[in-house]
ChimeraX commands (.cxc) that place a marker at each C-alpha (Angstrom):
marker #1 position -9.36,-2.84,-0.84 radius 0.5
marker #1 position -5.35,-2.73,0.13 radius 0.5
marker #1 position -2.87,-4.53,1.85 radius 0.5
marker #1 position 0.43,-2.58,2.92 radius 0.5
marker #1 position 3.14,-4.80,1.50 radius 0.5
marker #1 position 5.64,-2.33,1.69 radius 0.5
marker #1 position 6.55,-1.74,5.26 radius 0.5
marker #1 position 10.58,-1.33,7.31 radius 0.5
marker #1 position 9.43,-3.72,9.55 radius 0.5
marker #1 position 8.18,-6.49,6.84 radius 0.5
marker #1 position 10.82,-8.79,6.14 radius 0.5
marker #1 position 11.05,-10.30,2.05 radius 0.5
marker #1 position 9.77,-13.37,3.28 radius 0.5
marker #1 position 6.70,-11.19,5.09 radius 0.5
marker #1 position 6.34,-9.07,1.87 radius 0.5
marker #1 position 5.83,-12.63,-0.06 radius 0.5
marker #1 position 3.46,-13.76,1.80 radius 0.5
marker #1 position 1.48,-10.45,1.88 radius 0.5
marker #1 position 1.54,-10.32,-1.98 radius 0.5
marker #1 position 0.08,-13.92,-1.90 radius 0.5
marker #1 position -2.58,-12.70,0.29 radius 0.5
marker #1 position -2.99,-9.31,-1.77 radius 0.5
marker #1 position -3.71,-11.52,-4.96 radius 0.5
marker #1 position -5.54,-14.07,-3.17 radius 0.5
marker #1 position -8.19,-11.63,-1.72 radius 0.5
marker #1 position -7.59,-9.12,-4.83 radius 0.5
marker #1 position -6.43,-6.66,-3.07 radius 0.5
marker #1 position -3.91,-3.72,-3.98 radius 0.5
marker #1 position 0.04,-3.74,-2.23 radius 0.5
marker #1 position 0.58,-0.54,-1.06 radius 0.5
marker #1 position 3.82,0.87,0.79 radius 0.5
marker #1 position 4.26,3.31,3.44 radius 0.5
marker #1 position 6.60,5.42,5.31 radius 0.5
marker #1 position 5.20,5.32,8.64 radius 0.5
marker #1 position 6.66,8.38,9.03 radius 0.5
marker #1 position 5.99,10.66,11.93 radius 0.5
marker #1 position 8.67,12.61,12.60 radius 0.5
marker #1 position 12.32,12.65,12.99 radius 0.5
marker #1 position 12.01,10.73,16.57 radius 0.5
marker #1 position 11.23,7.46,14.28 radius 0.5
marker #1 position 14.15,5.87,12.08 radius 0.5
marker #1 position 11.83,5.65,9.06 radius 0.5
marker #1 position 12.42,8.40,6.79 radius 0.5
marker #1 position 9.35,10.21,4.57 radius 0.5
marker #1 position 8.88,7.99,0.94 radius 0.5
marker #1 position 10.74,5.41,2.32 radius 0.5
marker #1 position 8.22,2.77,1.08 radius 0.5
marker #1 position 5.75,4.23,-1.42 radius 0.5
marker #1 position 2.74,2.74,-3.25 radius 0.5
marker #1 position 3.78,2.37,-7.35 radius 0.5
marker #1 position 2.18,4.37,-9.36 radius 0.5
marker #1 position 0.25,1.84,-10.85 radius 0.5
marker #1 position -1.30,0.51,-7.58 radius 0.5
marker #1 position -1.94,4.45,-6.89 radius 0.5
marker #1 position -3.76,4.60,-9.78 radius 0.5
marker #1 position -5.99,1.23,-9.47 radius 0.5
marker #1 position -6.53,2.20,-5.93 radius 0.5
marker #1 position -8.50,5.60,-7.51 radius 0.5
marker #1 position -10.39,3.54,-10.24 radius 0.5
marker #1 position -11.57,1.39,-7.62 radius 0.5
marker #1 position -12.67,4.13,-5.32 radius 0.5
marker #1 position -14.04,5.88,-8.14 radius 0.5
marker #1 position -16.33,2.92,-9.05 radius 0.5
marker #1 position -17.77,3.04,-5.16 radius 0.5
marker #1 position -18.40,6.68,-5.04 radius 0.5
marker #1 position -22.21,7.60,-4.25 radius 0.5
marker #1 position -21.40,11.59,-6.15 radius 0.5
marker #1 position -19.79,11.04,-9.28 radius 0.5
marker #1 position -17.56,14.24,-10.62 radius 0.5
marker link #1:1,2 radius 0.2
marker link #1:2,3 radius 0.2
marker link #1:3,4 radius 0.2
marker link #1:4,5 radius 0.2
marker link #1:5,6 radius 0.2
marker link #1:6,7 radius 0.2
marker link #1:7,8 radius 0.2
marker link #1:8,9 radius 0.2
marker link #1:9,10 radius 0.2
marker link #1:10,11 radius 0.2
marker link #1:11,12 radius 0.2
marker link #1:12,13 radius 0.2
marker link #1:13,14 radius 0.2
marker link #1:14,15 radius 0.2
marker link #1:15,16 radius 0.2
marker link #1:16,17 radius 0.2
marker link #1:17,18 radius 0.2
marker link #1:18,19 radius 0.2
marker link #1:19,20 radius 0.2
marker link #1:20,21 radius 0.2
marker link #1:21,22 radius 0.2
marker link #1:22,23 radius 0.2
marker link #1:23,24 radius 0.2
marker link #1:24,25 radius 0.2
marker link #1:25,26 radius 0.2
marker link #1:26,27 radius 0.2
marker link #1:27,28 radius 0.2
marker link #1:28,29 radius 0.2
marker link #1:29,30 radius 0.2
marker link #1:30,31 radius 0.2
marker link #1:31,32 radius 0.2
marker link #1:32,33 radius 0.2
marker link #1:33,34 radius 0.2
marker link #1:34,35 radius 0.2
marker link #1:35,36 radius 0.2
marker link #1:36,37 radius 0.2
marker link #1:37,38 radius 0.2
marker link #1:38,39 radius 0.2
marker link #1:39,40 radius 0.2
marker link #1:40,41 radius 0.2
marker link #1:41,42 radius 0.2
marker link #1:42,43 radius 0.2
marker link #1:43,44 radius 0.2
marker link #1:44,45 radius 0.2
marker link #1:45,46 radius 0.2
marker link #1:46,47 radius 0.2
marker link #1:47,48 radius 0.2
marker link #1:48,49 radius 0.2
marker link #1:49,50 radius 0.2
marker link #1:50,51 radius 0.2
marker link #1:51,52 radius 0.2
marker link #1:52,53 radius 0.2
marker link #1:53,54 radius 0.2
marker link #1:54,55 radius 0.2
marker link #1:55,56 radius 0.2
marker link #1:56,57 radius 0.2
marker link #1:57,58 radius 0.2
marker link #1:58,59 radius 0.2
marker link #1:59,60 radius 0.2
marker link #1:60,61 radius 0.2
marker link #1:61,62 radius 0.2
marker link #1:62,63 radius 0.2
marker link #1:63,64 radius 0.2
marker link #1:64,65 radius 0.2
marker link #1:65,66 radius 0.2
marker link #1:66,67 radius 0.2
marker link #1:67,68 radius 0.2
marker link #1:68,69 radius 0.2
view
């Protein structure tokens, strides 16, 4: 359902070729922080999902969901 783009350790030419797989496999980029404390150098938000992916990551969970709201 996602691919995490959006990563410190992906370098542009790693974040390219995850978008092409992301589109390929119609998938949603997401970011993340990795963060888990201050022993990491990642800080918190650091790399964060748009809010646009955010919100077609929901719509597409929604659409699964067995109990509907």
């Amino acid at each position: 359902m996602c691919n995490e783009v959006f990563h410190r350790d992906h370098a542009p030419e790693q974040q390219e070729l995850l978008l092409n797989i992301t589109k390929e496999f119609n998938l949603v980029a997401t970011g993340s922080s990795d963060y888990h404390g201050e022993a990491k150098l990642n800080t918190l938000a650091e790399f964060t999902t748009s809010k646009e992916n955010w919100e077609e990551l929901e719509s597409r969970a929604n659409q699964r969901r067995v109990v509907r709201k």
